[in-house]
C-alpha positions in Angstrom: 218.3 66.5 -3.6 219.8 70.0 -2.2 217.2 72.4 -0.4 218.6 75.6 1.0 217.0 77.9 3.3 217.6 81.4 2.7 220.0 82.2 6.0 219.7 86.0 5.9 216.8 86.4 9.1 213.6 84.5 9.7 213.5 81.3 11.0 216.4 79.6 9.5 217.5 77.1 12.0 213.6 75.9 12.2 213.4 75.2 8.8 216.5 73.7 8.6 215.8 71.1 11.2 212.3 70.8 10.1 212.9 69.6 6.5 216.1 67.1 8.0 213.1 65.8 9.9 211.0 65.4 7.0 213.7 64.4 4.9 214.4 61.3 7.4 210.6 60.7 7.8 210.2 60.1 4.0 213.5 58.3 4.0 214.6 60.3 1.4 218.7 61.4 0.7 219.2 65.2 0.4 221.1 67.7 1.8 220.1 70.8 3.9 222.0 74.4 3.6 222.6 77.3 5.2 222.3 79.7 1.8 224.4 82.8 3.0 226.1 83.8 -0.8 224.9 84.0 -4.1 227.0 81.5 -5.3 225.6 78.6 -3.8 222.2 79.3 -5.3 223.4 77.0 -8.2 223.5 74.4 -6.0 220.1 74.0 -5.4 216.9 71.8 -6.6 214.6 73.9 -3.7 215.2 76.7 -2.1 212.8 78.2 1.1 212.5 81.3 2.1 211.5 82.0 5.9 209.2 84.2 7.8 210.9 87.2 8.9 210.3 90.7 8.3 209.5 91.5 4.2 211.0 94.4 3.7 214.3 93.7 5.4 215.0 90.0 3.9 213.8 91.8 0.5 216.5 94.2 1.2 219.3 91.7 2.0 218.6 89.4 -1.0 218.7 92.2 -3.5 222.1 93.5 -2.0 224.1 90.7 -1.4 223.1 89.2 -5.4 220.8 86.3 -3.9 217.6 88.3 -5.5 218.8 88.3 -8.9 220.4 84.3 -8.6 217.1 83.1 -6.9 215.4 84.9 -9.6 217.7 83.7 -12.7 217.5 79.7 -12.0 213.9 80.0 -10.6 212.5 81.7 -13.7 214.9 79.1 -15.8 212.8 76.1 -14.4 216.0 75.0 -12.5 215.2 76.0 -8.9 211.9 75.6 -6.8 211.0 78.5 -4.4 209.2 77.7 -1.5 208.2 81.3 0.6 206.6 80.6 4.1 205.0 83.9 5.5 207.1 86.7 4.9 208.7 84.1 2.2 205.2 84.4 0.9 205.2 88.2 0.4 208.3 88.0 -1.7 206.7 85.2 -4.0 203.9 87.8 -5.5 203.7 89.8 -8.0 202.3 92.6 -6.0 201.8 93.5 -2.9 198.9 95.4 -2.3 199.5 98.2 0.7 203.4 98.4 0.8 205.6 98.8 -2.2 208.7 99.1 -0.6 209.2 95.5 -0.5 211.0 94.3 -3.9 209.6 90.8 -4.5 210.5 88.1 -6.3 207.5 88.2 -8.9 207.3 85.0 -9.5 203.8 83.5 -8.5 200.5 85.0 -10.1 199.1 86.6 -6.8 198.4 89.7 -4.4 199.3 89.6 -0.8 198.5 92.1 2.3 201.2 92.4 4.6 200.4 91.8 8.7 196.7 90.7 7.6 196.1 89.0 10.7 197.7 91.4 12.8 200.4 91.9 15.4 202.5 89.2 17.5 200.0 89.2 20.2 197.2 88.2 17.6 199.0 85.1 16.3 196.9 82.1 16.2 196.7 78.4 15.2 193.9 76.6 13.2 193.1 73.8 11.0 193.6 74.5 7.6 192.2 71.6 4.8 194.9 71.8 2.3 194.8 70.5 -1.3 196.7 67.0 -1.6 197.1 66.7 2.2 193.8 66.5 4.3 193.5 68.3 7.7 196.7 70.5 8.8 197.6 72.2 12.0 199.2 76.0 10.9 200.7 78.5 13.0 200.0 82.0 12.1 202.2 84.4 13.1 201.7 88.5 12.1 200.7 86.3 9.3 200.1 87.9 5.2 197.0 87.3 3.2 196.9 86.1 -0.2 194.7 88.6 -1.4 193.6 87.0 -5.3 195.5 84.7 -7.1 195.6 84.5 -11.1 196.5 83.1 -14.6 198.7 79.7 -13.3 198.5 80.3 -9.1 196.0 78.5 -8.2 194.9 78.3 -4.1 195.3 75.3 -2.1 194.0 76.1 1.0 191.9 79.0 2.6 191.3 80.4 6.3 187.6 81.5 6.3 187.4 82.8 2.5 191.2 83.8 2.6 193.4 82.4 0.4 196.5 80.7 3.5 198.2 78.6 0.1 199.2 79.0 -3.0 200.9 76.9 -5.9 202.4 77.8 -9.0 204.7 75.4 -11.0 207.3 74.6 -9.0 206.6 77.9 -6.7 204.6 77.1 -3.1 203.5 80.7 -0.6 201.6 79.8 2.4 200.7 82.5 5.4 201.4 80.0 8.0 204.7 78.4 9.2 205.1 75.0 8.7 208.4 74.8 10.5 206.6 75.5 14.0 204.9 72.0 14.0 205.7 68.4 14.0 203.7 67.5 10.8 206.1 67.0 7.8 203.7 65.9 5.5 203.9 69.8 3.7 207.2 69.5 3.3 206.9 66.0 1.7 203.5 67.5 -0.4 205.8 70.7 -1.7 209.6 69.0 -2.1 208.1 66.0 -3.8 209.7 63.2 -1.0 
């Protein structure tokens, strides 16, 4: 198994040591990459996509080819996207109150950028996700999945908010699973 994380700004390194972690956990074999270029998008069986700022990784990924190679092998059934926070954003079809950000398109769902708020307003809670139980999530200037539709269906909610989403073999959640020491969403998304 390959998963990359998308290396371009966001929490890379956090992700990268989160899923080696849950990759020894699970004792499952896999590799984890830096993904930098275009050209090792092939590569891939999984590919996250950090928390960072929106509009800038959306910016990056469309200029340096990664958008339309994510997009290509993704759509093809070939590639699993997995967007945590801002990742999230670029997983929707739309986004309702800023359409400067270009986004993937690829899950069946609205999103409002910053929903929760600024840095100083981040948060933690217990979140009661679908096919895991009780999880501890860090919220950090954190999106909202606004209404999913068609094949997105929610997993998990904060208050009557929609923190999780699934379609296929696409995952968005608000919250940033590489900020804690519970692995089990990595194992309940990369199939470990």
């Amino acid at each position: 198994m390959k998963i990359g994380v998308l290396a371009i700004q966001g929490d890379v390194s956090e992700h990268i040591e989160a899923v080696k972690r849950a990759l020894e956990n699970f004792d499952v074999s896999g590799d984890v990459l830096y993904i930098r270029k275009k050209e090792q998008i092939s590569r891939l069986d999984y590919i996250i996509i950090p928390g960072g700022e929106s509009t800038t990784i959306s910016r990056l990924m469309v200029n340096s080819g990664i958008y339309t190679e994510i997009l290509k092998h993704a759509e093809n059934g070939e590639l699993g996207v997995i967007g945590t926070c801002a990742g999230s954003i670029l997983m929707a079809k739309d986004v309702i109150d800023d359409k400067r950000v270009k986004t993937l398109g690829l899950m069946d769902m609205a999103v409002r950028r910053n929903f929760f708020g600024r840095q100083r307003e981040s948060f933690e809670t217990e979140l009661d996700i679908e096919g895991l139980g009780k999880y501890h999530a860090v919220f950090i200037r954190a999106p909202v999945i606004d209404k999913c539709w068609d094949g997105c269906r929610p997993l998990a909610y904060i208050g009557d908010k929609i923190a999780m989403a699934k379609e296929g073999s696409f995952v968005a959640l608000i919250f940033h699973p590489e900020l804690t020491d519970d692995y089990r969403i990595y194992k309940l998304f990369l199939n470990l």
